[in-house]
C-alpha positions in Angstrom: 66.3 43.6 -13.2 66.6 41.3 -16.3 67.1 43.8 -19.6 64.4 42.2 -21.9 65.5 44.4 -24.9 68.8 45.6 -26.3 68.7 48.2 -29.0 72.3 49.3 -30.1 73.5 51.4 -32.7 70.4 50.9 -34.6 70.3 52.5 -38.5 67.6 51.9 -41.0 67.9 53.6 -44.1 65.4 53.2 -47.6 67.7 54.5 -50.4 69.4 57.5 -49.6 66.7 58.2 -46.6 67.8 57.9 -43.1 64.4 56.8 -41.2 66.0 55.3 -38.2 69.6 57.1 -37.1 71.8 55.3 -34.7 69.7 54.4 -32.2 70.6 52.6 -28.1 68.5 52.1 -25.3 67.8 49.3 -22.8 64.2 48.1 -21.2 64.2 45.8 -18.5 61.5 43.5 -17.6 57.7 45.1 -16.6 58.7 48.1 -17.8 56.5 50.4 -20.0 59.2 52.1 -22.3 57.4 54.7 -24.8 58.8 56.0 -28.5 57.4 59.5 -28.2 57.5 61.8 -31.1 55.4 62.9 -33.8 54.6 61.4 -37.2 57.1 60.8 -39.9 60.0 60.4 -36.3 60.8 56.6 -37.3 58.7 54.7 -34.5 57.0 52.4 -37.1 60.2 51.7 -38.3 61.6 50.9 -35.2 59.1 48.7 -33.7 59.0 46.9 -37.5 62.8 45.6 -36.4 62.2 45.2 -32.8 59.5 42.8 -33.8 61.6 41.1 -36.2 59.9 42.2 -39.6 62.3 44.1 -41.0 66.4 44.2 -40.6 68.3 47.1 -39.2 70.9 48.5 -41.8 73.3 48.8 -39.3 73.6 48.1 -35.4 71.8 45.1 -33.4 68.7 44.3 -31.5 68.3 41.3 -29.4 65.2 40.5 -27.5 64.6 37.8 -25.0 68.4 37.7 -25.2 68.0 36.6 -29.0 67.5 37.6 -32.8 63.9 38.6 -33.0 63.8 37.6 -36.7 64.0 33.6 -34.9 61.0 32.0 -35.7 61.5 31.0 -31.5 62.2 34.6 -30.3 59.5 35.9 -32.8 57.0 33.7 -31.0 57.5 35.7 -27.6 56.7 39.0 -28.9 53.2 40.6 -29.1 52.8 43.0 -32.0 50.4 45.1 -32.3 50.4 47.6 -35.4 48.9 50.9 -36.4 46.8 49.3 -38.8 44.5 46.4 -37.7 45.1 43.1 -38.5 41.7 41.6 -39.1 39.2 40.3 -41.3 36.3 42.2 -41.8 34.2 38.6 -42.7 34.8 37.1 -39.9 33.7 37.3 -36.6 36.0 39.1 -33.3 35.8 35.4 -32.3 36.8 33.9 -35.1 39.3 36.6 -35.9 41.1 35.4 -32.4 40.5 31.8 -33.2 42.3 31.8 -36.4 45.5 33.4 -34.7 44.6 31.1 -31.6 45.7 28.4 -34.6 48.4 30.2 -35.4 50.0 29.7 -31.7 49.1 25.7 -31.9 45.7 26.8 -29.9 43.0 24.5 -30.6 40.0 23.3 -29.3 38.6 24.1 -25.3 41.9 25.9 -24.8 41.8 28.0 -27.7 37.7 29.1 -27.3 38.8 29.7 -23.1 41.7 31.8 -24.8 39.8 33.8 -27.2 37.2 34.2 -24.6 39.1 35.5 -22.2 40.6 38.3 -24.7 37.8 39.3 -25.8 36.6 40.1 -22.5 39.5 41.8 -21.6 39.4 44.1 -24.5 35.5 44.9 -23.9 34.2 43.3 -26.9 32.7 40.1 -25.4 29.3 41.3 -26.5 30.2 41.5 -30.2 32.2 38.6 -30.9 29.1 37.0 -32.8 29.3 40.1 -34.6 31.3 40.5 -38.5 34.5 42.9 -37.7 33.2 45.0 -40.9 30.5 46.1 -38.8 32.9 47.3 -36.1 33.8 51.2 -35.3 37.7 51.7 -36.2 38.0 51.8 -31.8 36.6 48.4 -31.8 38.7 46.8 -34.2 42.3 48.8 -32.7 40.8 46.8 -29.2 40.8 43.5 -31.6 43.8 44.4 -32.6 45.2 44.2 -29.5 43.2 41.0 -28.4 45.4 39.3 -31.7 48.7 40.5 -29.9 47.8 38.8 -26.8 46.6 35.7 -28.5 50.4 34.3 -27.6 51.1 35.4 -23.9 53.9 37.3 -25.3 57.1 37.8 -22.9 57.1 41.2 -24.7 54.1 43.1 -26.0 54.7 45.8 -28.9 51.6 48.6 -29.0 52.3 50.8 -31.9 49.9 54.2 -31.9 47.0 51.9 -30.3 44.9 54.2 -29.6 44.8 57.3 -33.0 41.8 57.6 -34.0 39.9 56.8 -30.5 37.6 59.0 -29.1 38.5 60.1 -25.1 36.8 57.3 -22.9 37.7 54.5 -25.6 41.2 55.5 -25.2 41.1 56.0 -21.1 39.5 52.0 -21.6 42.9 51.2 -23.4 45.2 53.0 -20.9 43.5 50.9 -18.2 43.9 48.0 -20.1 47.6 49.1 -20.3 47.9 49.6 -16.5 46.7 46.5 -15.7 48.9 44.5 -18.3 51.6 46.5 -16.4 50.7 45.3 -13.2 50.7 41.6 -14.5 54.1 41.9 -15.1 53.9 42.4 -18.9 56.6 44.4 -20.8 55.6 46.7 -23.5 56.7 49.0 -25.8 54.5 52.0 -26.7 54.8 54.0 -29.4 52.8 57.4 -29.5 52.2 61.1 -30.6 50.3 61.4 -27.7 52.3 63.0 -25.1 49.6 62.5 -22.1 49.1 59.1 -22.9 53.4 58.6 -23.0 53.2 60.9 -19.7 50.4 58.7 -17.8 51.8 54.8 -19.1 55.5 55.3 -19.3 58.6 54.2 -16.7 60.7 55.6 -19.0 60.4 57.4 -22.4 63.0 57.7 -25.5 61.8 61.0 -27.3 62.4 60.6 -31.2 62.4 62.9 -33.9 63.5 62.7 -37.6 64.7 59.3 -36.9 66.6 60.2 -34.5 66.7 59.8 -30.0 66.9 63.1 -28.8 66.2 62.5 -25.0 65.3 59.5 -22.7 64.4 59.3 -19.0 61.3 59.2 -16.7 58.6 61.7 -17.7 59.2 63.5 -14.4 63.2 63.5 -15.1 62.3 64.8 -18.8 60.6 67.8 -17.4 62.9 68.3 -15.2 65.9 68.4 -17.4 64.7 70.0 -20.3 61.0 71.2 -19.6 61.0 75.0 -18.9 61.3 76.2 -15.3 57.7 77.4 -15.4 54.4 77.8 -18.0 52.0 80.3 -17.7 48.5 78.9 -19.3 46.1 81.6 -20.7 42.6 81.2 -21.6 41.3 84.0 -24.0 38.0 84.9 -25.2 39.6 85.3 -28.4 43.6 85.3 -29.4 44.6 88.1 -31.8 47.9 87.2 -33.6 49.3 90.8 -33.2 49.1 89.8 -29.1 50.6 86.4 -29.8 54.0 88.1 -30.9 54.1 90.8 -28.1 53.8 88.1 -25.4 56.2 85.8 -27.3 58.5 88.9 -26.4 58.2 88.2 -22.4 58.7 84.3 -22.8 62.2 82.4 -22.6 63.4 81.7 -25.4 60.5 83.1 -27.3 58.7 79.8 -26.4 54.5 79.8 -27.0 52.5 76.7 -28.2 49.3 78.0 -29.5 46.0 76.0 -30.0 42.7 77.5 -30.9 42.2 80.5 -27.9 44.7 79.7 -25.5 48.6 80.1 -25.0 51.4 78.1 -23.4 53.7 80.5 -22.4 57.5 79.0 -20.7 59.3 81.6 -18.6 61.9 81.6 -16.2 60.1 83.9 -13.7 56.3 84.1 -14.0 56.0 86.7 -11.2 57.9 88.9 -13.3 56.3 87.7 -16.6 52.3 87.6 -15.7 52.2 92.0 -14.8 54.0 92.5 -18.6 51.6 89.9 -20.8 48.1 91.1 -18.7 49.3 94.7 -20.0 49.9 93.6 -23.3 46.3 91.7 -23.2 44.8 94.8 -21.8 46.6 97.2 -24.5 44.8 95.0 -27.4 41.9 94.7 -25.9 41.7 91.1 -25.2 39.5 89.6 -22.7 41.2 86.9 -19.9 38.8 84.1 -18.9 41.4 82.3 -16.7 45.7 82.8 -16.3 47.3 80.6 -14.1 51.0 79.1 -13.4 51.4 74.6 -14.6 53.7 72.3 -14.1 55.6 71.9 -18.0 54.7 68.9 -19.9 56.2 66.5 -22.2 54.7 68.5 -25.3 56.7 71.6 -23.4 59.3 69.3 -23.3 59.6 68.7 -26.7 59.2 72.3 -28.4 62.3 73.1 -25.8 64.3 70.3 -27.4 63.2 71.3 -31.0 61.6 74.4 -31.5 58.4 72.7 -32.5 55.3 71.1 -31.2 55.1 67.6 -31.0 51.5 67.6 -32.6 51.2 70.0 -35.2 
């Protein structure tokens, strides 16, 4: 399979600060290739060179088997960033025609074009409509409209979907899949370890400007996830149990959020008797205890000692 993109070597510092620290991979055409990692992990900065916006310090990307800052290899990428890149006075359709104009769009073509996008990105009903009178989800879904605009060989989705409530960001993962199954190459970047998990063929997990792992999600978990997570619903979590359990956990890994615990063992038939008797000696009420499959966010507290969303 053709490689589309070639990152090698890759260092972008500001000053003294390191954000992006020697950096490879490869992504091949169709692929969906995420940057996973939380904020603050050099993604931005990343897809900023990949797209040709900025220059690496050090190292080389080619894309399209070029120098993406080429006004020719420019024109076959699709970017779309974390902040949108609309007016507010204009309309969704006249937001797309003015980048239609941009592409040498004009007339029939472009209006079929824009059209066609808008559709696509469930905003056909409000493209008379002034983008200042748009939710934030509605104009990230513009925002992605713009970076189709082109046809782009290579589409570049940075975080599109922060900020989006649940079914407006299932819309944009289906949107995903089916750009996928078109054929379209894109890079994702996300702190959102379900949405990497569901969209990805392959996943580079970043942190502090660095690559610290890269493979499918299911060879990820398999490498470095734990061998087993006990998940625990609790009426309400005491902290004093928190630390007693940590006790029975490998590697004294938990993830915490709100009443519930994410405990990684290497036995859980050997763990669950010890933490129900430590929920039973402080008095804690179960609602449910069961044995998962380890995730990408287990994943990545076993590769750093932290969460990937704190």
């Amino acid at each position: 399979m053709e490689t589309i993109l070639r990152v090698k070597n890759v260092v972008k510092k500001f000053g003294n600060k390191v954000a992006v620290n020697n950096i490879s991979f490869d992504v091949k055409r169709g692929e969906v290739f995420s940057l996973l990692g939380p904020n603050g992990a050099g993604k931005t900065t990343l897809m900023s060179m990949i797209a040709g916006i900025t220059e690496p310090t050090e190292g080389e990307i080619e894309v399209l088997k070029g120098d993406p800052r080429k006004p020719s290899i420019r024109a076959k990428i699709g970017y779309c960033p974390q902040d949108p890149v609309v007016y507010d006075s204009l309309t969704g359709f006249e937001n797309l025609m003015f980048y239609a104009g941009l592409y040498g769009l004009s007339g029939r073509e472009a209006k079929r074009k824009c059209e066609e996008l808008l559709e696509l990105v469930g905003l056909k009903e409000y493209k008379r409509k002034k983008v200042q009178t748009y939710s934030g989800g509605m104009k990230k879904r513009l925002n992605f409209a713009i970076a189709l605009v082109g046809e782009p060989e290579l589409l570049m989705l940075d975080e599109p979907t922060t900020g989006m409530d649940p079914r407006v960001r299932r819309s944009v993962w289906e949107l995903i899949e089916k750009l996928k199954k078109e054929g379209k190459t894109i890079i994702l970047a996300t702190h959102y370890m379900e949405e990497a998990d569901f969209l990805s063929d392959r996943i580079a997990i970043m942190d502090l400007g660095r690559k610290i792992a890269e493979g499918t999600p299911e060879e990820l978990k398999r490498k470095y996830g734990p061998k087993a997570v006990i998940h625990i619903e609790l009426t309400e979590l005491k902290p004093e149990v928190i630390e007693r359990i940590r006790q029975n956990a490998s590697e004294e890994r938990v993830i915490v959020e709100e009443n519930s615990l994410r405990v990684h063992v290497n036995d859980p038939d050997e763990a669950i008797p010890k933490i129900v008797s430590e929920l039973i000696r402080y008095k804690c009420k179960l609602n449910s205890l069961r044995v998962i499959r380890p995730t990408l966010e287990d994943v990545f507290l076993r590769l750093t000692g932290r969460r990937l969303i704190e």
